[in-house]
MARPA-561692 format. One line per field, with one value per residue (C-alpha): residue in one letter; chain; x negated, y negated, z. Coordinates in Angstrom, 3 decimals, always signed. Last residue first. Layout:
# residues N
r = c(A  ...)
c = c(A  ...)
X = c(X  ...)
Y = c(Y  ...)
Z = c(Z  ...)
***
This chain:
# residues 457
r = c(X  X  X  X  X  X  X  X  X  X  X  X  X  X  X  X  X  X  X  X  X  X  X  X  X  X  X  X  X  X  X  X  X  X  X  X  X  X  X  X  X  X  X  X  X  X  X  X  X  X  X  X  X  X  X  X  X  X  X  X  X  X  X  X  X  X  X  X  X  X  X  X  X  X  X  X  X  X  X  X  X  X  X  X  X  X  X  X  X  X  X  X  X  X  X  X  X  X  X  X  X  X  X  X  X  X  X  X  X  X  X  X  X  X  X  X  X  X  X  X  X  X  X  X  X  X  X  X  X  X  X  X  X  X  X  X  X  X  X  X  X  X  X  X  X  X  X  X  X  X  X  X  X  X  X  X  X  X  X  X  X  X  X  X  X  X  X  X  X  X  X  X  X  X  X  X  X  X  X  X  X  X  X  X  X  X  X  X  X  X  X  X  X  X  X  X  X  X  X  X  X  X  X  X  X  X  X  X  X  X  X  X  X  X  X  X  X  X  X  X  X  X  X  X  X  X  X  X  X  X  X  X  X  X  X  X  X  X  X  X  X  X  X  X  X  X  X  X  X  X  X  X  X  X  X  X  X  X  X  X  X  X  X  X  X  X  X  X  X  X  X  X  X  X  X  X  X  X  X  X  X  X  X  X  X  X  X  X  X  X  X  X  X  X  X  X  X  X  X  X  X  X  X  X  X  X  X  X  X  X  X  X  X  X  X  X  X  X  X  X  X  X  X  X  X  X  X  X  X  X  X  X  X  X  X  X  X  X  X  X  X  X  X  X  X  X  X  X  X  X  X  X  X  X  X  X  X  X  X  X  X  X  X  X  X  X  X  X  X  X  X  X  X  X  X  X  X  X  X  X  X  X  X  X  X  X  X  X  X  X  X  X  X  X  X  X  X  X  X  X  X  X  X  X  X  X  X  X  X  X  X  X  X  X  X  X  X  X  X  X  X  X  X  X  X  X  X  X  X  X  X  X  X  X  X  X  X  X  X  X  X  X  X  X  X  X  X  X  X  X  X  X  X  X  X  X  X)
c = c(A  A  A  A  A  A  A  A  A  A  A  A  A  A  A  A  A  A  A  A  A  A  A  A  A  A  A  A  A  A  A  A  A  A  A  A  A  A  A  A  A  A  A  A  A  A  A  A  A  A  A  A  A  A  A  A  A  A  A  A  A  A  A  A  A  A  A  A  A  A  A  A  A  A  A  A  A  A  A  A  A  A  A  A  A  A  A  A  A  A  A  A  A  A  A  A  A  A  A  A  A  A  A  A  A  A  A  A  A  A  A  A  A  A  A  A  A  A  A  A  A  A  A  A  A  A  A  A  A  A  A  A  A  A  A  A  A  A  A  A  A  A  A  A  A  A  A  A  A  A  A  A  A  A  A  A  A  A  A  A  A  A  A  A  A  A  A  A  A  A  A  A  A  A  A  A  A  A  A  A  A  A  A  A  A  A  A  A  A  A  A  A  A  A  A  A  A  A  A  A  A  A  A  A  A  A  A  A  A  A  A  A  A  A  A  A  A  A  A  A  A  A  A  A  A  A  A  A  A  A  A  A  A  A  A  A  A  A  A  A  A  A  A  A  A  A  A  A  A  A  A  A  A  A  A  A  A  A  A  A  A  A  A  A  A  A  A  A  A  A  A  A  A  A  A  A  A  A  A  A  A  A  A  A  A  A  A  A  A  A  A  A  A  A  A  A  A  A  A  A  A  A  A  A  A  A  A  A  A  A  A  A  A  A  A  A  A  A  A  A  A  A  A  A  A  A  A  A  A  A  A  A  A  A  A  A  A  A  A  A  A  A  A  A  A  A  A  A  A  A  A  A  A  A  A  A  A  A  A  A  A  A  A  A  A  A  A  A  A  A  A  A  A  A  A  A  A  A  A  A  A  A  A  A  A  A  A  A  A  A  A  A  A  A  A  A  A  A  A  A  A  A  A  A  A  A  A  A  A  A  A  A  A  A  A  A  A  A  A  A  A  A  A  A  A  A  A  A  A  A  A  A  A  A  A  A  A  A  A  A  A  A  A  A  A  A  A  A  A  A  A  A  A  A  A  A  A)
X = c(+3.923  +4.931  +2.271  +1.063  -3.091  -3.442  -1.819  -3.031  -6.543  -7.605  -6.914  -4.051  -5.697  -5.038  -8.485  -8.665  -10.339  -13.035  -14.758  -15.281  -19.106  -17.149  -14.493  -16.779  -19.246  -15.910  -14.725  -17.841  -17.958  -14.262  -15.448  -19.022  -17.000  -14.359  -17.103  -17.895  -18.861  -16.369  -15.295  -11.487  -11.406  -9.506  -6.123  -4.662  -7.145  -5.564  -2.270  -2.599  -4.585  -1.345  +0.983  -1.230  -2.025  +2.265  +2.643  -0.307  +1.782  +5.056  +3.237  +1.893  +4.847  +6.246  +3.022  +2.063  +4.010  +6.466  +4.389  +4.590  +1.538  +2.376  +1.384  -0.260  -3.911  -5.236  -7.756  -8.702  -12.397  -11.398  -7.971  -9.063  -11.758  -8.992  -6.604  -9.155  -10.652  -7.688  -7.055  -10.414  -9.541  -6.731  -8.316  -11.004  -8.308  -6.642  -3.786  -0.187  +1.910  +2.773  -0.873  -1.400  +1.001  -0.086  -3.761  -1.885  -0.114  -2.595  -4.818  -2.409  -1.856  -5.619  -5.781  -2.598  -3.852  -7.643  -7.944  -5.748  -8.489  -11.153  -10.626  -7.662  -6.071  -6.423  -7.005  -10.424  -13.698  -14.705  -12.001  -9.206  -10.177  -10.478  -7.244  -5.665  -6.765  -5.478  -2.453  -1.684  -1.991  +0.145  +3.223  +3.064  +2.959  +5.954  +7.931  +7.382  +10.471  +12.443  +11.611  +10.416  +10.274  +11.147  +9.674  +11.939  +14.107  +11.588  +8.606  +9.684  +10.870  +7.950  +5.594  +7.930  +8.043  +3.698  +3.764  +6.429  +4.771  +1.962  +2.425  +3.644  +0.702  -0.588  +1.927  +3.727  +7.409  +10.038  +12.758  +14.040  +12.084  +13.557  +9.538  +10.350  +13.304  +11.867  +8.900  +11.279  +13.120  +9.885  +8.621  +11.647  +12.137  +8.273  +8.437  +11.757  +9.774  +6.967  +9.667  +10.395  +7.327  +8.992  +11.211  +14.274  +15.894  +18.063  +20.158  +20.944  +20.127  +20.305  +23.027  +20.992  +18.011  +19.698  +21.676  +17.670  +16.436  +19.304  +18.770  +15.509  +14.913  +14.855  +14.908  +11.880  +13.119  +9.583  +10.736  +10.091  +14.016  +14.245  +17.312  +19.912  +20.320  +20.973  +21.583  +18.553  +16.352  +19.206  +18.121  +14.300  +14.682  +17.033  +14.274  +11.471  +13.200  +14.539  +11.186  +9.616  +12.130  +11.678  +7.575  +8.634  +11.433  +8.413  +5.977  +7.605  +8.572  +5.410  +4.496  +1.527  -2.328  -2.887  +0.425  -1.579  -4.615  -3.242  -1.137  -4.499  -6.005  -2.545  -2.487  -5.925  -5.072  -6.571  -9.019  -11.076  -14.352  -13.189  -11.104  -13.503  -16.349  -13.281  -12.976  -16.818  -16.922  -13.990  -15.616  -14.626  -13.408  -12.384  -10.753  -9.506  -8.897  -10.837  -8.630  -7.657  -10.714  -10.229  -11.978  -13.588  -14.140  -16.461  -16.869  -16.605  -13.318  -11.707  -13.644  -11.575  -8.597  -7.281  -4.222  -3.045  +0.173  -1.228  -4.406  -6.968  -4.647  -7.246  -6.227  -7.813  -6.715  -5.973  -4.959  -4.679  -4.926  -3.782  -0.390  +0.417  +2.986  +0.548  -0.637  -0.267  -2.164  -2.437  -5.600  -4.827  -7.460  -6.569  -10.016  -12.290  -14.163  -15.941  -12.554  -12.197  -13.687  -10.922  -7.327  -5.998  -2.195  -0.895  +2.103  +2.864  +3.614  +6.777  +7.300  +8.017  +7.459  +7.614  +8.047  +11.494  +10.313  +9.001  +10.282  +12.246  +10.901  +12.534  +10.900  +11.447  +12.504  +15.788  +16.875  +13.988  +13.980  +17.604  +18.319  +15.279  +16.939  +20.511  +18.242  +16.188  +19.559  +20.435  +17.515  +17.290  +13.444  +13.329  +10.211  +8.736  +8.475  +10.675  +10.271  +10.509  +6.598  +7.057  +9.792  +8.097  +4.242  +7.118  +8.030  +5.072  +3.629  +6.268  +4.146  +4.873  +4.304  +1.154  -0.673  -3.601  -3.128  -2.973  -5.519  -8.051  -6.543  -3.357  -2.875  -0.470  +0.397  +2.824  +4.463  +4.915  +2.790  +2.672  -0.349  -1.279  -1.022  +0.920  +4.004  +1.463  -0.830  +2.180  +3.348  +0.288  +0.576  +3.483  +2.348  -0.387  +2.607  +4.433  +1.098  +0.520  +4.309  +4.190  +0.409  -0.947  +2.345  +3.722  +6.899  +8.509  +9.388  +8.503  +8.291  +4.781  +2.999  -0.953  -0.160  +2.485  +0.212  -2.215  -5.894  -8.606  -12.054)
Y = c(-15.025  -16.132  -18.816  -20.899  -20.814  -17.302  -17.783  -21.486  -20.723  -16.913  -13.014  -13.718  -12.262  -14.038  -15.647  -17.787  -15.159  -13.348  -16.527  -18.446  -18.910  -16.649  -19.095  -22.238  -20.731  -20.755  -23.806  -25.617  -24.037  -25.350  -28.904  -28.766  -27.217  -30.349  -32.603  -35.219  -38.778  -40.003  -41.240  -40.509  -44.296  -45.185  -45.978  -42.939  -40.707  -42.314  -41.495  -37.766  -37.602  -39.204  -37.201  -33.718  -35.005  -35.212  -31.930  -30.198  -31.775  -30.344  -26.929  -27.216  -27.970  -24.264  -22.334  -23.554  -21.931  -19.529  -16.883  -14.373  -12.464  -13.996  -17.040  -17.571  -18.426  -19.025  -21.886  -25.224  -25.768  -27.942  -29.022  -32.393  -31.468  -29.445  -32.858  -34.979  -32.633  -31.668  -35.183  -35.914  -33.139  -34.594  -38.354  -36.955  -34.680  -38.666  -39.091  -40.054  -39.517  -36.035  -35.150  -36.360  -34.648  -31.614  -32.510  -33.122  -30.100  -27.687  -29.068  -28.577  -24.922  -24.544  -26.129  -24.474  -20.771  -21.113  -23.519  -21.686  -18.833  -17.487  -13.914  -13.655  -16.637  -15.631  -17.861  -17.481  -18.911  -19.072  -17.070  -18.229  -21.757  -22.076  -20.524  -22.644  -25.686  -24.160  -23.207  -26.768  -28.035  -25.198  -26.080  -29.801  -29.837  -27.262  -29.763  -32.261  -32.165  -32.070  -35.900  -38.357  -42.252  -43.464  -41.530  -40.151  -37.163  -35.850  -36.531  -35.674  -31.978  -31.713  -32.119  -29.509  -26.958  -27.280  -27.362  -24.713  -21.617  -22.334  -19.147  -17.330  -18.060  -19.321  -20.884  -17.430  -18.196  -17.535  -15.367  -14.537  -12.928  -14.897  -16.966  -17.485  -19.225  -21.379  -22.148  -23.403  -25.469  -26.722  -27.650  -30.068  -31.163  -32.492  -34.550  -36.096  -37.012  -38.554  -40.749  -42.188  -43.723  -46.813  -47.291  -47.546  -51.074  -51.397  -48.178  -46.940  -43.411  -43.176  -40.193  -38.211  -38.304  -37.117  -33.884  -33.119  -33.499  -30.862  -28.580  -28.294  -27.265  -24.158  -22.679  -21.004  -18.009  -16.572  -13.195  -11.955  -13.673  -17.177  -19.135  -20.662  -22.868  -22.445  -25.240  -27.339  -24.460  -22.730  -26.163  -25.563  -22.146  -22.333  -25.152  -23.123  -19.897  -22.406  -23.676  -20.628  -19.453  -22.575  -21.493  -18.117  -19.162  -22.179  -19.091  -16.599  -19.110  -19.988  -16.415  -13.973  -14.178  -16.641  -18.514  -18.557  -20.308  -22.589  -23.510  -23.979  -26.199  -28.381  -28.866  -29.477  -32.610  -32.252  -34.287  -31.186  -31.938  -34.064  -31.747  -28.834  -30.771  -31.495  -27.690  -26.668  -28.878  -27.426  -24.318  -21.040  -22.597  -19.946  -22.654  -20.466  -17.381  -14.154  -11.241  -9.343  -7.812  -9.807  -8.366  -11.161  -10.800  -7.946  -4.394  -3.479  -5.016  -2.637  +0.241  -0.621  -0.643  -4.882  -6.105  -9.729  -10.869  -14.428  -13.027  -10.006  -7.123  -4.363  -0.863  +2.454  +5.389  +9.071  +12.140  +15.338  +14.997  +18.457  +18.251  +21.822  +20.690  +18.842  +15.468  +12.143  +8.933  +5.100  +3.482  -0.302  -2.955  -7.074  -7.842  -7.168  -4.673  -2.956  -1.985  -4.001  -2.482  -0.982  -1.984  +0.788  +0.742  +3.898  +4.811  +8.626  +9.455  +6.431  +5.918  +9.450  +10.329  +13.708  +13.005  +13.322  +14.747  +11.565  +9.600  +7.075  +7.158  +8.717  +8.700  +10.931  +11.036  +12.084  +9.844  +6.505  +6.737  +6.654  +3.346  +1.908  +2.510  +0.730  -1.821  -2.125  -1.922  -5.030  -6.919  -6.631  -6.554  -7.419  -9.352  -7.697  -4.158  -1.336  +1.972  +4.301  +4.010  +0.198  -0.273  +1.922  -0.281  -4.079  -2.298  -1.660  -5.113  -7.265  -10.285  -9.850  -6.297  -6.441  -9.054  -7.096  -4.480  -5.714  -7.819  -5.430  -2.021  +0.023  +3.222  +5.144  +8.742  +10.609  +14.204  +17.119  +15.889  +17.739  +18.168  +16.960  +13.013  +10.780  +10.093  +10.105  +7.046  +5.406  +6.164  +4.309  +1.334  +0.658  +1.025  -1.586  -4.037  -3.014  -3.622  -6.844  -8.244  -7.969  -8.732  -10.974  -13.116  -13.079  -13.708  -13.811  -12.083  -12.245  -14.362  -14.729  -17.935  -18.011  -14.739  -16.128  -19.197  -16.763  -16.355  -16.167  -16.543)
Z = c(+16.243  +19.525  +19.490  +16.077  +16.576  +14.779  +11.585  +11.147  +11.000  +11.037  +10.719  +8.529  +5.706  +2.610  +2.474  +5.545  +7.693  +4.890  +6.042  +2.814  +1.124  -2.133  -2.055  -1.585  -4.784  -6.772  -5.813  -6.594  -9.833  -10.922  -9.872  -12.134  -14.883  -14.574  -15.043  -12.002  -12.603  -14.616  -18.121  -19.330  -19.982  -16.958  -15.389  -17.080  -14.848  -11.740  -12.605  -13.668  -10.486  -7.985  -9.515  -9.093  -5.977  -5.203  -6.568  -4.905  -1.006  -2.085  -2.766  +0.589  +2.235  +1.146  +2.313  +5.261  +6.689  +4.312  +2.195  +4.996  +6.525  +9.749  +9.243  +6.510  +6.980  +3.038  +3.305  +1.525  +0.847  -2.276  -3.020  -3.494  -6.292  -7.688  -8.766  -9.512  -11.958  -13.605  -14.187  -15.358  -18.389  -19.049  -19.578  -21.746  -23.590  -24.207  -22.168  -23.361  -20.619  -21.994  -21.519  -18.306  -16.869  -18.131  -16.942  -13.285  -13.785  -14.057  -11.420  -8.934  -9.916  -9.437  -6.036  -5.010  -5.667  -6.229  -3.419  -0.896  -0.720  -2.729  -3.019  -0.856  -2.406  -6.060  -8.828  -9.175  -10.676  -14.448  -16.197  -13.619  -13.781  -17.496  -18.025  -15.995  -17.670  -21.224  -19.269  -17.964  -21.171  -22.882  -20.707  -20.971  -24.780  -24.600  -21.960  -24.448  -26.247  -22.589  -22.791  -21.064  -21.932  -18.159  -15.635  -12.716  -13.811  -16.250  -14.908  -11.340  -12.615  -14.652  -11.646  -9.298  -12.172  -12.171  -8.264  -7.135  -8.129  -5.752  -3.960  -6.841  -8.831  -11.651  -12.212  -11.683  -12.116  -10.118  -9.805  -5.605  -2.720  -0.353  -0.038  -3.597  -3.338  -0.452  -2.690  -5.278  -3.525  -1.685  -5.469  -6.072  -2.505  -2.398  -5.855  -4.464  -0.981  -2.624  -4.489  -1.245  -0.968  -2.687  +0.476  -0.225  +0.725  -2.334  -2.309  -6.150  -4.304  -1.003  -0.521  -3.648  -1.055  +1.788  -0.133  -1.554  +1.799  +2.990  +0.005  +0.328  +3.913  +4.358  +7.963  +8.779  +11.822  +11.754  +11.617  +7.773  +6.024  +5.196  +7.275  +5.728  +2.352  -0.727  -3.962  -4.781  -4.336  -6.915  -8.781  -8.681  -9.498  -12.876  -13.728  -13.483  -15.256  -18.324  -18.593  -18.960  -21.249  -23.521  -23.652  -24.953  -27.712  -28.668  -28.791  -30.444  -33.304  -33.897  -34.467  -32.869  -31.605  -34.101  -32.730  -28.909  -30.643  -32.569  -29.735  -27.201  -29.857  -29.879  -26.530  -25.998  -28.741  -31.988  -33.791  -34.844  -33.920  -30.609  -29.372  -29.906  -27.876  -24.846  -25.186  -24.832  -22.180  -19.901  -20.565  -22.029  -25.326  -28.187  -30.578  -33.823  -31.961  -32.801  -32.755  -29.783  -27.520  -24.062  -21.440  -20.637  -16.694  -16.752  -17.341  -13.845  -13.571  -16.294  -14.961  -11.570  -13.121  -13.340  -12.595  -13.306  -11.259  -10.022  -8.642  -8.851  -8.150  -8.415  -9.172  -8.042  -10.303  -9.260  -10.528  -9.405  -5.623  -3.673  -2.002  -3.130  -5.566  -7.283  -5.783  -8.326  -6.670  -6.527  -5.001  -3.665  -3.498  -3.259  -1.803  -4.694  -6.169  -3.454  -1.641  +1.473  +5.049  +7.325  +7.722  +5.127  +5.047  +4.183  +1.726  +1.755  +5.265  +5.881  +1.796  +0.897  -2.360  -4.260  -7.682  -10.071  -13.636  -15.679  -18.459  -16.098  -12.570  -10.001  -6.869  -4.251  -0.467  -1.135  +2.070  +1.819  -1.942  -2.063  +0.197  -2.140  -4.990  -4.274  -2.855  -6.612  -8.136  -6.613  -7.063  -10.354  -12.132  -15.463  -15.958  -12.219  -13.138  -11.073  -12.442  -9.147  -8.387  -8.925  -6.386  -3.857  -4.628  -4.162  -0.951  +0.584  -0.655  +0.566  +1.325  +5.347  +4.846  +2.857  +4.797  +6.015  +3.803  +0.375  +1.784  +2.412  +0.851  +0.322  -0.202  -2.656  -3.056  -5.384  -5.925  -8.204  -11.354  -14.612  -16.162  -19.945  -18.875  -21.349  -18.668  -15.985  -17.417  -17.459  -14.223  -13.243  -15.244  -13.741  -10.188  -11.255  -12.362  -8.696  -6.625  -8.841  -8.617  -5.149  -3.452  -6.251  -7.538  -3.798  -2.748  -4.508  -7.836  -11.855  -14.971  -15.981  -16.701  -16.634  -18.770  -20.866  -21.938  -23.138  -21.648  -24.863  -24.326)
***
């Protein structure tokens, strides 16, 4: 099994990894499949399923599926151009993509939302379409978006989760035992397994320019976080916050009578700024997912502005760690709310970055690997309620909250010997047979929890 770090962490939009860069990825793919098509299209379709629909409009899904029939994709999306387009879309009524003819599209009669029973393949459905100039179906393609920007056809899903068919890396781990079993063969760290593995699948140099630009998108977010304020956009009037507690906390620095707790707060204003820039709709990066972007950033953040003896050199080690335990996750449960809820999405990312952690502070990969644990065995049963469809409450506090366990598991699995009672796999099970136990409610729908007990939404 082989997940690279670049696909645990993408560089894309808020606010949602799975319902806005997925729908505009899938669209991609689509127009793709046009451009190489014998037929000539005359127009466009799209529908949208389960959760796609339930929450689409507060996660931006309608517009995210325009953007992506015009072009749009998420790595070098502009936000400028992309209103420019949309003004144009909505008064030609047409999409035009580059290497294709201009296509029919209007998005108030030829985007639905579907609010009836989910796809069969998972709960993030859409079905993307090319009419000819009759209006008759010539093409079509259902697409899954299965969590933190991956897409998936619906033959791809049927064929199973590995689909994978690169070159054979040299430490192929699909279980948190097979990899602590490879570390201890080969005397290497996770992190440096999971680099042999991503430079066999290209060039060291790749990577380290890669990895630096993940960093450099984290921390770009964090301090723009740092920087705005106002009021998000969607309805619910959420003011952010992170500037202000960031402002406070800079005022009391050097003072004597902080309280130690106060560091909980600087691990919470790093991965709210982030959250709040994602809930705008600004660059993040999936880790895994746009939800939970602001955990793993958040985590490095602390350790590098608050634990003496770190060092940007690390941030690679860091990086791959967390992906190698992502990875894991994703390919043996779920990283996507609506299929298995908050769990998959902050549990997960809270789990990455508490074996990352743990890996720059010196942990053995029996130490990382208990971190991880800790970390998602505390995240376990949560739900997905947003209110109002909008990745804003709980959203924002919650990545705060993943940071700080994240922290506090790192810690705790450097005060032992990396031995404990439950494995990793056994964890990352669990939270796959509680997402598929879930009420369909508190996956991503809004149809429970939180999203209906707050009034006047």
């Amino acid at each position: 099994m082989f997940l690279s770090v670049f696909d645990m962490f993408k560089v894309g939009i808020g606010p949602s990894s799975s319902h806005t860069m997925g729908p505009m990825v899938a669209a991609a793919r689509f127009l793709d499949r046009l451009r190489a098509a014998p037929f000539a299209a005359h127009g466009l379709r799209a529908s949208l399923h389960g959760s796609l629909a339930f929450t689409g409009v507060g996660h931006a899904t309608d517009r995210a599926t325009v953007l992506g029939l015009a072009g749009f994709v998420p790595d070098t999306y502009d936000a400028e151009k992309a209103e420019a387009a949309l003004i144009a879309i909505r008064d030609d009524k047409q999409v035009c993509p580059e290497g294709l003819p201009p296509l029919a599209f209007d998005p108030k009669t030829d985007l639905t939302f579907d609010f009836g029973p989910n796809l069969p393949g998972h709960a993030n459905g859409m079905i993307l379409m090319a009419t000819d100039a009759q209006g008759d179906v010539i093409a079509q393609e259902t697409y899954y978006s299965i969590g933190g920007g991956f897409v998936m056809t619906e033959a791809e899903l049927e064929a199973g989760k590995d689909t994978d068919e690169g070159a054979p890396v040299p430490f192929p781990f699909k279980t948190a035992a097979e990899m602590l079993e490879m570390a201890k063969t080969s005397g290497k760290s996770i992190a440096e397994m999971k680099r042999a593995n991503e430079v066999s699948r290209g060039c060291a140099d790749s990577l380290e320019n890669g990895v630096a630009r993940i960093w450099q998108v984290m921390n770009d977010c964090i301090e723009r976080g740092l920087t705005n304020n106002g009021i998000l956009p969607g309805g619910l009037k959420v003011r952010r916050r992170a500037k202000d507690i960031h402002d406070q906390l800079m005022a009391e620095r050097g003072m004597n009578l902080t309280a130690p707790h106060t560091i909980n707060d600087w691990m919470s204003v790093y991965a709210m700024a982030v959250n709040e820039e994602n809930a705008a709709g600004g660059q993040v990066v999936t880790a895994p997912t746009n939800g939970a972007a602001g955990v793993v950033p958040a985590t490095i953040r602390y350790w590098l502005d608050h634990v003496p003896g770190a060092t940007p050199r690390q941030i690679p080690d860091f990086l791959l760690t967390a992906a190698a335990i992502g990875g894991l996750v994703k390919f043996n449960a779920s990283i996507s709310g609506a299929e298995a809820g908050c769990q998959a999405e902050v549990g997960s990312a809270s789990a990455m970055a508490a074996a990352g952690l743990c890996a720059v502070m010196g942990g053995s990969a029996e130490q990382i690997e208990n971190a991880a644990e800790i970390a998602l065995e505390h995240h376990l049963g949560m739900t997905c309620d947003p209110v109002k469809g909008l990745v804003q409450v709980p959203c924002i506090e919650r990545n705060g909250l993943g940071a700080i366990k994240a922290v506090s598991a790192a810690s705790l699995a450097l005060r032992g010997d990396g031995q404990h009672l439950v494995p990793l796999d056994a964890c990352i099970e669990t939270m796959r047979q509680t997402g598929a136990d879930m009420s369909e409610k508190y996956k991503e729908t809004s149809l429970g929890g939180l999203a209906v007990n707050i009034p006047n939404c």
